[in-house]
N, C-alpha and C positions, 0 to 999 in steps of 0.2 A: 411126331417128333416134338411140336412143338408142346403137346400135352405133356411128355416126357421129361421136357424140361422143365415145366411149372412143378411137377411133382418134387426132380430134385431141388428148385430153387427152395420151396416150402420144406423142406426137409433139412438144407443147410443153412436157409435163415432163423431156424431152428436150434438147431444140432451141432451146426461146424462150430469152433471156439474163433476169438479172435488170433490174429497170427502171432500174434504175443505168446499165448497159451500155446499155441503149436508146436513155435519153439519149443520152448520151456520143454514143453513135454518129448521132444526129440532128443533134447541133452539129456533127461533122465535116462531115454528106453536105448541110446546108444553105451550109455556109463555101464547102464546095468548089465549090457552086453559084454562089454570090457570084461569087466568083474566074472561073468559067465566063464569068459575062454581061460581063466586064469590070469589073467593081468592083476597089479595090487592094487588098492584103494590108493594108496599115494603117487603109482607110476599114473591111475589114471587121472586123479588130480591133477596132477602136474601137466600132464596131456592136456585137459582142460584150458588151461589157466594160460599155458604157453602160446598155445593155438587163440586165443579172443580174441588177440587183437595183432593177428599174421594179416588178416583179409584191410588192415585200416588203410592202405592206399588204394585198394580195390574199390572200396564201399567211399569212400571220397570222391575217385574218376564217378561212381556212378550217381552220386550226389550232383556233380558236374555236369553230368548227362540232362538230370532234370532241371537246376539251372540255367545251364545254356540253350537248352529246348525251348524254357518259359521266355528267357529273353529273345530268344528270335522268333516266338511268335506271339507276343507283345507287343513287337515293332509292327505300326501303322502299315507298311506294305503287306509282310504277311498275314495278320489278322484279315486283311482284306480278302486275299488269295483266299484261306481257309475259309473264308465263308462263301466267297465266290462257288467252291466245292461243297460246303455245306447245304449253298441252296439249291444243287442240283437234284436228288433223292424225293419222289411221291408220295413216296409208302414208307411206311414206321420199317417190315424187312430189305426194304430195299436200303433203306441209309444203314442198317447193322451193316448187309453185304460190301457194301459201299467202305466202312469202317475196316471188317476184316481184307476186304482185299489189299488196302493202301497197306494196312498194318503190314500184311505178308509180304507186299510188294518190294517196301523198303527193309522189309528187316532180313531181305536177302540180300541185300545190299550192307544191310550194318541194323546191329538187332536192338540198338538202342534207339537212333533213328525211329526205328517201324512203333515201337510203343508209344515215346516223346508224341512225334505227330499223329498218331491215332488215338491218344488221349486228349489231344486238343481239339480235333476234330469232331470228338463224339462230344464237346460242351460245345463247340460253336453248333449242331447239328441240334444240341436239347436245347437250344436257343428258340430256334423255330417254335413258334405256338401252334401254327396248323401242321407239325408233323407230330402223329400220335407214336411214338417212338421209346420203345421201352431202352430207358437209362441203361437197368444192369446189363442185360442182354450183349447192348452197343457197346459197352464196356470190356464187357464179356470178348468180343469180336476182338479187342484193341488188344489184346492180348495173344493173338493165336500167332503174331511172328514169335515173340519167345516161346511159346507153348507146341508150336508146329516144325516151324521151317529155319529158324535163323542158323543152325546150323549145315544147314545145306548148300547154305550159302555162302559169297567172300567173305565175311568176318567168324567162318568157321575155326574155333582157334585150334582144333585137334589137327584139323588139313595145312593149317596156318604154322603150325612145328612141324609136322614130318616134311612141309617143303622146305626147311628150313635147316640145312645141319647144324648153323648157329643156335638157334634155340632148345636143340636137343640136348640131352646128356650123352656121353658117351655109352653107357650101357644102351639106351633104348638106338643111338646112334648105328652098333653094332649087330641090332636084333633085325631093324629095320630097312638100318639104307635111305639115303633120300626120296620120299615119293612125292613126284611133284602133282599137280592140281589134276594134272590131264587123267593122272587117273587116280580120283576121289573126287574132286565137287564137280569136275566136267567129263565123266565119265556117262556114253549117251541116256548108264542105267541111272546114274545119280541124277539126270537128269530128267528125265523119265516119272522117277517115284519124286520128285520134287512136283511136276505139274499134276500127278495124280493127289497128294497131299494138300497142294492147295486147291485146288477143286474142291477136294471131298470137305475142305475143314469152311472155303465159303458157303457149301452147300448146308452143311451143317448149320451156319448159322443165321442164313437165309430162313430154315423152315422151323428153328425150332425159335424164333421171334416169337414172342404174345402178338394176338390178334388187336388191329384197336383197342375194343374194349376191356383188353385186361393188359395194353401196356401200363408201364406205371415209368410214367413220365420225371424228371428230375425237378419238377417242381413237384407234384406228387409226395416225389421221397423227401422234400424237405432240401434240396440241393440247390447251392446258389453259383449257378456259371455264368454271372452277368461279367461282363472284363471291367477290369478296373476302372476308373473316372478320373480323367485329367483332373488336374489341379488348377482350379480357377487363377485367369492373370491376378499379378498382382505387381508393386512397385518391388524393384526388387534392390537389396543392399547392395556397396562393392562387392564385400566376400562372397555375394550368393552369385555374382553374374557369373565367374567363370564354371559354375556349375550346368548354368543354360546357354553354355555357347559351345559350340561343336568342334572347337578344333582341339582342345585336349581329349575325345577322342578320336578322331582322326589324326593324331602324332601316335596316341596310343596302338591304333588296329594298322597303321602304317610298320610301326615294330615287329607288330605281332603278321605280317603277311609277308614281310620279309624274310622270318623265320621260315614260315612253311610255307614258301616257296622253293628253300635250301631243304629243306625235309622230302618236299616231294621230287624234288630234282634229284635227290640221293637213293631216295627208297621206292619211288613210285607211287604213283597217288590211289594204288589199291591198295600197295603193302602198308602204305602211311595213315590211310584214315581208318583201316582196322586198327589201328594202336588209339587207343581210347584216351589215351592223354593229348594224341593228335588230333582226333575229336573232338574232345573239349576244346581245345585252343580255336579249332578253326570256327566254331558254336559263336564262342566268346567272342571274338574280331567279328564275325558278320553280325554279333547283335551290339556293338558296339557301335557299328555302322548304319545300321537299320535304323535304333534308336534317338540316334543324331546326339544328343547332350547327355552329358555325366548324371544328372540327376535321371532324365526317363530312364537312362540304365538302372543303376541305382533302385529306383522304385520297382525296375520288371524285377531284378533278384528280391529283393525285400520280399514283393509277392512269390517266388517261387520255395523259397525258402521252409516254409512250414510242410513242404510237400515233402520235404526228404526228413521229416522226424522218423518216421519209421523205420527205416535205410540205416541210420545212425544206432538205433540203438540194437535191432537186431541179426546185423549181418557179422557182432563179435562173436554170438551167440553157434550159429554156423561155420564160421573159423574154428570156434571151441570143437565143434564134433567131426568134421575134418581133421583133427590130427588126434582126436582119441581114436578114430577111425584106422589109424597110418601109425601113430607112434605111441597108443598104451600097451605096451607088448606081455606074452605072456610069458612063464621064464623058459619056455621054447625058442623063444623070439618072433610068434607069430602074431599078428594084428589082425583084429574081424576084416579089415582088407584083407590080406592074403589070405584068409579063412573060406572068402568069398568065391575070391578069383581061383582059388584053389579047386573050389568043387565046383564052378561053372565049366572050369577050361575040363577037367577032366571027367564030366559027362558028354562032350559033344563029341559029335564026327565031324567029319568033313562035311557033308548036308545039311546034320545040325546046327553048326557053329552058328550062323547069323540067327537066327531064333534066340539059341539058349547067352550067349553072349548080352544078344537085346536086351534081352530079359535081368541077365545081371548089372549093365549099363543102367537099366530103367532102377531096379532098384537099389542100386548105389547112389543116381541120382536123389534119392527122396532123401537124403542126410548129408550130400557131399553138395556144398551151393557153384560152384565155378569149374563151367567147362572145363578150361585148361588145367586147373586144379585135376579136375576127378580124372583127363585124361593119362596126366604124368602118374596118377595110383595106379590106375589098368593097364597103362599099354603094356609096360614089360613085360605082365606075366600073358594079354590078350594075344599081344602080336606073335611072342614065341608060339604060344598053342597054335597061332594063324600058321607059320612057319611048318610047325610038326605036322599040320594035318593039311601044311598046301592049298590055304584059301588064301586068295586073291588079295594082298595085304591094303592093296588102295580101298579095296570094298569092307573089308574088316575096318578101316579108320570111319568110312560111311556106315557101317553097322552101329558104331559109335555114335556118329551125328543124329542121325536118324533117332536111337534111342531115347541117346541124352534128354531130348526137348519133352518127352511124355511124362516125363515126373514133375515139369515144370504147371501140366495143366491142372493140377492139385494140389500141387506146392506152395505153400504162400512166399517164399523168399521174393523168386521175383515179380509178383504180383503188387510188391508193396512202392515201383518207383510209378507204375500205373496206379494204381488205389491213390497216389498222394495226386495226382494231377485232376482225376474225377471224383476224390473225396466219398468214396464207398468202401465200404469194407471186405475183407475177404468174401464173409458170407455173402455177399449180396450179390458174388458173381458165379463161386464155382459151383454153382447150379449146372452154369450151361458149359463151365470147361472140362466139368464133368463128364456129361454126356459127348463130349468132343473126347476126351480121354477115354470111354468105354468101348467108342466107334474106333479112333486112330488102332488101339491096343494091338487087336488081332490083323489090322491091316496092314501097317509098318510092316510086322514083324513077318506076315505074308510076302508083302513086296522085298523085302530083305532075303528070306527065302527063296522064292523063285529067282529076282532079278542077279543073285549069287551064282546060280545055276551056269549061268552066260559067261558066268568069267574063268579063265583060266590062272592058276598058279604063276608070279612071274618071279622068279628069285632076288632079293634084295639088290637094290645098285648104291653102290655109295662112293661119295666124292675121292678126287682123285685126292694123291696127300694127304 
């Protein structure tokens, strides 16, 4: 395995483009598809053009995400922790393993989480001089919550709407019915191919490590993960003192914990810290705290800032083909979505469904960037087919999760808020999320298959009123 991966890394440090070019190249090969089914050059334009910049409060929260990461683990306590864990690991696969499981661990918890601290942990880890510790690889690892499991888990946002009849629409309201948690993320099947999935994806990265001799360490590649450097004392002016004294923020994160304490007391503190704008805030207040003075604040954002260039400029890019996707129509009125979901639902059975589904899940995934996004294009036409052919509609929304995440381990979208935090490039990782994507393909979509088997048909229940 591990020879398997050195082939593919040398192959896409090669071969793969940068994510820039990827893009690029995904707005064309979707246009041109437009243009196929009979949509006009100007409906798809406009498609384009409307859609760049639908995703700008998404691609900000998750800007947010990597600043508030970097600020709270900038602050003096937890840089300490992180390394306390850094110096635990022997062996160069031992600390990848170490990397992927924390990743997994928390981004079942919240899948921003799982990346933020498993990218900081793989630089405090290539700190180490006597761990021979191959960079990408560990990198590689810091990735497998969004690539594996984070939909499996509580900030699944497909399970996160159907428990939800607020957040639905009416039509998918009426297709589906309320389905709460008990049956989709804690369902004992979802539960199940969840501990099978990260196994397989630690085990994965366990063996396909480079041996010593052929890690290629992050000084090696030219990488500087040294942390920042205090600023030597100095006398300081009026104006500058209230920057070095701590209670402008401590008024500040007193504000801000007042709030989400009223947030969590309303909504509950799982429903509340999946909302990624609750996230951010609660990031913000504890590094505000951590940091003790407005200026170390100040200076960790400065530093993290350069990491979300990429995040900026091409997540309009992926909003643009998400809605030539949904709204270039043809004068039919159909869109390569319903084009899609049209001939996935009406090849399956009732046995088939989770397979063939998967499969159009996974490859919807590779053009459509946002969970919840791609969820609101598929369900109406997924769930009705669920409905007609009497599959188990909690396990149909996990057929979804499950899928969703496999386009991510070749995808570069969300590779790029990890890439900005260890400063590597696409190519230098999906070598091995590759090989993690060739393995999971056939086995998801196995465990989807059988673990379907177990469940019976339960007909729609929806709210009273």
């Amino acid at each position: 395995m591990s020879r398997l991966a050195w082939r593919f890394c040398a192959w896409s440090e090669r071969w793969f483009p940068d994510a820039w070019v990827f893009s690029v190249s995904a707005v064309l090969i979707v246009c041109a598809a437009a243009l196929a089914i009979g949509a006009t050059p100007a409906a798809t334009v406009k498609a384009f053009g409307d859609g760049a910049w639908s995703l700008i409060p998404f691609t900000m929260q998750v800007c947010y995400v990597l600043i508030g990461g970097h600020v709270v683990a900038l602050s003096p306590p937890v840089s300490r922790l992180i390394e306390k864990l850094a110096a635990q690991p022997k062996t160069g696969p031992g600390a990848v393993g170490l990397v992927a499981m924390t990743c997994m661990a928390l981004s079942l918890l919240h899948w921003a989480l799982g990346f933020v601290a498993a990218g900081l942990l793989v630089r405090a880890l290539a700190r180490r001089h006597d761990l021979p510790m191959d960079y990408r690889a560990a990198s590689a690892a810091g990735y497998l919550g969004l690539g594996a499991v984070w939909a499996l888990g509580l900030s699944s946002t497909a399970a996160q709407f159907q428990a939800n009849a607020a957040s639905m629409s009416r039509e998918l309201l009426a297709i589906t019915g309320v389905i709460p948690f008990t049956q989709t993320i804690f369902l004992w099947q979802s539960l199940l191919m969840t501990v099978v999935i990260v196994a397989m994806s630690w085990l994965i990265a366990v063996r396909s490590a480079p041996a010593p001799a052929l890690a290629q360490t992050a000084t090696q590649l030219g990488i500087d993960v040294s942390l920042p450097q205090a600023a030597a004392a100095r006398v300081l002016r009026p104006g500058e003192r209230p920057e070095h004294s701590p209670w402008l923020n401590w008024a500040l994160a007193l504000l801000g914990l007042a709030w989400l304490w009223g947030e969590f007391a309303a909504r509950g503190f799982v429903a509340g810290i999946a909302n990624l704008n609750t996230y951010n805030f609660l990031f913000l207040v504890i590094g505000l705290l951590l940091q003790g003075t407005p200026r170390r604040f100040l200076d960790a954002v400065t530093h993290s800032v350069p990491s979300t260039a990429g995040i900026m400029i091409q997540f309009p890019l992926y909003a643009g083909i998400a809605m030539v996707l949904t709204a270039a129509k043809a004068p039919d009125g159909a869109t390569i979505a319903s084009h899609l979901s049209t001939f996935f639902a009406g090849i399956a059975t009732k046995e088939s469904f989770p397979a063939v589904i998967g499969l159009y899940s996974a490859t919807l995934g590779f053009f459509v960037p946002s969970g919840g996004g791609k969820w609101l294009i598929e369900a109406p036409y997924v769930m009705q087919a669920a409905n007609e052919l009497k599959v188990h509609l909690g396990w149909s929304v996990m057929i979804y999760n499950a899928a969703e995440a496999l386009p991510n381990l070749i995808n570069p979208l969300f590779m790029l808020p990890l890439l900005g935090i260890v400063k590597l490039k696409v190519r230098d990782i999906v070598g091995y999320t590759f090989l993690q994507f060739i393995i999971h393909l056939p086995v998801v979509l196995l465990l989807l298959w059988a673990l379907g088997l177990t469940l019976d048909y339960v007909p729609p229940k929806f709210p009273e009123g």
